[in-house]
BAFI-3210 file (N, C-alpha, C; in Angstrom, 3 decimals, decimal comma, padded with zeros to 6 digits):
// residues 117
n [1|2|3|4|5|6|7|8|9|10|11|12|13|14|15|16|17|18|19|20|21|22|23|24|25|26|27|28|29|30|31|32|33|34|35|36|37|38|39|40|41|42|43|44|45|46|47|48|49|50|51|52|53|54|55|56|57|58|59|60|61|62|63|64|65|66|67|68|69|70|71|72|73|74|75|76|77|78|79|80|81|82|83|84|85|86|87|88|89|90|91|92|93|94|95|96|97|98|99|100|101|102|103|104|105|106|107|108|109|110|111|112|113|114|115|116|117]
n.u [113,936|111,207|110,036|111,041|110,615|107,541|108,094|109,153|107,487|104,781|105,907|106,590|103,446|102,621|103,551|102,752|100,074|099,697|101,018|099,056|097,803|098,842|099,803|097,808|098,040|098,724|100,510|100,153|099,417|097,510|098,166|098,440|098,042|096,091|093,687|092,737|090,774|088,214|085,355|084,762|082,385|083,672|084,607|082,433|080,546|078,810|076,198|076,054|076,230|073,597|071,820|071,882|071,595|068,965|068,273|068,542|067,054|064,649|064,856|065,085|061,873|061,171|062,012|060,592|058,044|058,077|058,329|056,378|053,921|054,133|055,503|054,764|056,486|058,904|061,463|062,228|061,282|063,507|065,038|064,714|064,781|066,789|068,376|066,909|068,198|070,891|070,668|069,650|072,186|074,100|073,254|073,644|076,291|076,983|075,639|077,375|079,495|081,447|083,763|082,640|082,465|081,220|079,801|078,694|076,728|074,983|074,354|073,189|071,100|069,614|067,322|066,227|067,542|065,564|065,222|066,870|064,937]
n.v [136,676|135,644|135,563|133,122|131,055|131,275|130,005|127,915|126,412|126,505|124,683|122,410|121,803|121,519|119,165|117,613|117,575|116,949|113,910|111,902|111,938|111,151|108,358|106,491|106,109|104,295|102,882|100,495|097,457|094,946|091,837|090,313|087,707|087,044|088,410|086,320|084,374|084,224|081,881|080,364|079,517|077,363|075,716|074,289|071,513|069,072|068,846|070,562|073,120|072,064|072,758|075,365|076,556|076,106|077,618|080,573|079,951|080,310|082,644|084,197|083,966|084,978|087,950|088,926|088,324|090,329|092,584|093,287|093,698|094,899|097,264|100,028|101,734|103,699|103,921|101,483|099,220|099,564|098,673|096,092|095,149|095,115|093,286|090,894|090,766|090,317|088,072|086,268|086,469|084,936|082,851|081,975|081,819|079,912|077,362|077,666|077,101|078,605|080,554|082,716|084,535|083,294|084,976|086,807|085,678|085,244|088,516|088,895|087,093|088,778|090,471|094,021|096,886|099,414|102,563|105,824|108,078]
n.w [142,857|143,210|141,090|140,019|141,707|141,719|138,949|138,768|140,759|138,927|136,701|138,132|138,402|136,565|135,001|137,159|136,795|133,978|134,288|134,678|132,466|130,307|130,971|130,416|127,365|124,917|121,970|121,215|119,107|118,225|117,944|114,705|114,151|116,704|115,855|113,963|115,065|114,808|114,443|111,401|108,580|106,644|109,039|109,783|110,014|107,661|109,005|110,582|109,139|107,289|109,243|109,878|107,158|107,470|109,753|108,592|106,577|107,902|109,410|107,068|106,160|108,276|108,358|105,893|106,634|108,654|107,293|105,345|107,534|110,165|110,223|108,519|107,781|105,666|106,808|107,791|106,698|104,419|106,125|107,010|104,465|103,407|105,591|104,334|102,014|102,777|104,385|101,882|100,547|101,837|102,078|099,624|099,911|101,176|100,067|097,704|099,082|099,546|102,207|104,850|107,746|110,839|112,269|111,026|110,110|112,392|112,730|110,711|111,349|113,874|115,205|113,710|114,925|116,919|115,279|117,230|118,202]
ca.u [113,877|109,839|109,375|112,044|109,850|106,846|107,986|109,183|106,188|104,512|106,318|105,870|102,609|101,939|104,140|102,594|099,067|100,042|101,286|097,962|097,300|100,146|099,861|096,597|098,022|099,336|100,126|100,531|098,486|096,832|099,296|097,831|097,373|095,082|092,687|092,098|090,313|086,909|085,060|084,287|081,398|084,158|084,495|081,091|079,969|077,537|074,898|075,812|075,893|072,771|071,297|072,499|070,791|067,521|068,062|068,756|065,265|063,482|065,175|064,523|060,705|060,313|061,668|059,967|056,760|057,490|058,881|055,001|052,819|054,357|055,634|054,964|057,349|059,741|063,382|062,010|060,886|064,290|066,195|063,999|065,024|068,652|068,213|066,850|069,416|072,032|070,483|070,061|073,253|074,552|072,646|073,890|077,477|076,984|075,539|078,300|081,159|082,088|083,654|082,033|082,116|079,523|079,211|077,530|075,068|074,446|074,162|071,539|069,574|069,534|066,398|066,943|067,676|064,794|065,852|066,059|063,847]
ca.v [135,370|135,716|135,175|131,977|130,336|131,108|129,324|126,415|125,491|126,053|124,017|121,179|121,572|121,418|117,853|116,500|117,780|116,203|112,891|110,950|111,609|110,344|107,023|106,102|106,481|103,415|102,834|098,998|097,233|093,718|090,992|089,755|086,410|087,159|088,978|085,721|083,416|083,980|080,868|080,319|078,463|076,082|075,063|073,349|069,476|069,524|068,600|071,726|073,841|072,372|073,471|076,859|076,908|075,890|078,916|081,677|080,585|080,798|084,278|085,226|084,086|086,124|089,372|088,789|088,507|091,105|093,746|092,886|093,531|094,737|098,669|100,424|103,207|103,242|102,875|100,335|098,283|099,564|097,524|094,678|094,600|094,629|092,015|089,798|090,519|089,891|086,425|085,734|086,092|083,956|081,298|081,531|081,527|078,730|076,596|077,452|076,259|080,213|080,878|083,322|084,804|083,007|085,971|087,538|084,992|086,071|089,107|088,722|086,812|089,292|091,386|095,227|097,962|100,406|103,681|106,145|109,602]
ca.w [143,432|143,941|140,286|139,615|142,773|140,718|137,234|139,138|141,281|137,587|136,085|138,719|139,017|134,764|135,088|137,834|136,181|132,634|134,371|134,659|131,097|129,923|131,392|129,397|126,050|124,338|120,708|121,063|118,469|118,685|117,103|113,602|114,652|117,299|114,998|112,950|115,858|114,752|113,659|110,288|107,934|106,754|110,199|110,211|109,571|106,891|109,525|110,904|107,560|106,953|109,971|109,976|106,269|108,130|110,615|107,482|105,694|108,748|109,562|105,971|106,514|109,545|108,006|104,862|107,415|109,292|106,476|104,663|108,102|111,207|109,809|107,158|107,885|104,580|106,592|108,831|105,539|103,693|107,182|106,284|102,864|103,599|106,161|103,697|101,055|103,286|104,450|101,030|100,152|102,417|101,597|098,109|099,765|102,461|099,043|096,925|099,481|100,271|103,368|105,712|109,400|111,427|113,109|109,874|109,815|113,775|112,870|109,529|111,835|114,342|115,043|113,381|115,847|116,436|114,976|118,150|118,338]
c.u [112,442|109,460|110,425|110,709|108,735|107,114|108,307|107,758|105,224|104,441|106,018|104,260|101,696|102,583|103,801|100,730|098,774|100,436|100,578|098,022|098,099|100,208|098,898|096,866|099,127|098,917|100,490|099,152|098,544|097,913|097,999|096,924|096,245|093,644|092,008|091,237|088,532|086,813|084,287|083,487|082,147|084,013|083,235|081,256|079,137|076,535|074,853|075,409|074,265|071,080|071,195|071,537|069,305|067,552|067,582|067,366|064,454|063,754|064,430|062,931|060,127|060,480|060,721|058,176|056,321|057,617|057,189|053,834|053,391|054,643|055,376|055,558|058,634|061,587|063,139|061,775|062,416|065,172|066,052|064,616|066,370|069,039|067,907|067,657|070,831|072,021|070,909|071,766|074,295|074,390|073,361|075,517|077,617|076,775|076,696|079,903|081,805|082,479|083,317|082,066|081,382|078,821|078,492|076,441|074,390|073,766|073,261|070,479|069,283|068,288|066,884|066,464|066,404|065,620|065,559|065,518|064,421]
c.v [134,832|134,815|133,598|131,002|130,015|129,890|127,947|125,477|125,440|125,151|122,655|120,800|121,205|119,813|116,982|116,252|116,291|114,508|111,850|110,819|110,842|109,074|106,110|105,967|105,168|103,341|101,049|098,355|095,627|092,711|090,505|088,607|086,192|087,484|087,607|084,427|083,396|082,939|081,175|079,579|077,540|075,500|074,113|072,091|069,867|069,426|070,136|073,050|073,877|072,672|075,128|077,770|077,370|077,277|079,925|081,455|080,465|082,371|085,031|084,948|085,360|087,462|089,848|089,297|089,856|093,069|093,975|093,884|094,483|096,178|098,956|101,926|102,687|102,958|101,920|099,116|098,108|098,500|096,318|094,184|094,218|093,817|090,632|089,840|090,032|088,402|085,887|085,204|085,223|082,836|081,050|081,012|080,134|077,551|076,705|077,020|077,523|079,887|082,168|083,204|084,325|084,563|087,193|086,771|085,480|087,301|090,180|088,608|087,796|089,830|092,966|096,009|098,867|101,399|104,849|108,188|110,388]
c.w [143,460|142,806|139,471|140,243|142,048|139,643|137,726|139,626|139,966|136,958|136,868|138,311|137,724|134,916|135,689|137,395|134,991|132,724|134,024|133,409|130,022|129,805|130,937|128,031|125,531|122,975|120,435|119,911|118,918|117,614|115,830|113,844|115,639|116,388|114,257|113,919|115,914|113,681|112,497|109,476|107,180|107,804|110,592|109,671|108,717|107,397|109,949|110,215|107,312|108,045|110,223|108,042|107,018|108,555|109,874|106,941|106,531|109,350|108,260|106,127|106,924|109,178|106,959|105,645|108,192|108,450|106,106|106,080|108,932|110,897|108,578|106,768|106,847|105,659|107,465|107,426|104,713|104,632|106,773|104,576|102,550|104,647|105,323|102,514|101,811|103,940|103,030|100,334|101,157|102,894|100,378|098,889|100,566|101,115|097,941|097,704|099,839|101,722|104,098|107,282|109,785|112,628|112,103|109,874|111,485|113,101|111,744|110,026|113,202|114,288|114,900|114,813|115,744|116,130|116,593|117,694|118,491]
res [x|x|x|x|x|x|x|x|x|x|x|x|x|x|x|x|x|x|x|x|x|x|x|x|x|x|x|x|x|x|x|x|x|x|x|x|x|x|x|x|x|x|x|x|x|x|x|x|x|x|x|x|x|x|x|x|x|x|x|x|x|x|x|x|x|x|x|x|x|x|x|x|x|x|x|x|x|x|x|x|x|x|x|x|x|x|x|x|x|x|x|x|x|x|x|x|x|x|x|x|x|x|x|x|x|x|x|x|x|x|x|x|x|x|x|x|x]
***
């Protein structure tokens, strides 16, 4: 009888253990349509477009400026270099009528991450 008593309170006590975790675990995914509500570089006026140009060759400037002066540690220069390829190219696409995330051009003109230690 000693050892039934045992496997039960066990068994509770693995079920009521295991419960919490349980209750955290969803496989629900995000509906499609939601996903597509980021604004896009059609979405602009051409005043805006060609403001948003303006921004990109003063971003590319400044990395250009600061890739040249500011480090001369090679992956701090290599960030720089793929900062300004990735402006560039989205200058070429903003001029050819491409559409594009504006949250890539955010995140061209962004300042690069230090690397950490």
């Amino acid at each position: 009888m000693g050892m039934r008593k045992t496997a039960i309170v066990a068994l509770v006590a693995m079920a009521w253990v295991g419960a919490p975790l349980q209750q955290g675990v969803s496989f629900a995914q995000p509906a499609p349509g939601a996903m597509a509500t980021e604004k896009m570089a059609s979405s602009l006026s051409p005043a805006e477009k060609q403001e948003l140009m303006k921004k990109l060759a003063e971003a590319k400037k400044h990395d250009k400026i600061a890739r040249a002066g500011w480090s001369q540690e090679p992956l701090t220069q290599a960030t720089y270099d793929k900062k300004i390829d990735e402006i560039k190219d989205l200058m070429a696409k903003l001029k050819n009528g491409e559409d594009f995330p504006l949250s890539a051009a955010d995140k061209a003109m962004a300042s690069p991450k230090s690397a950490p230690y």
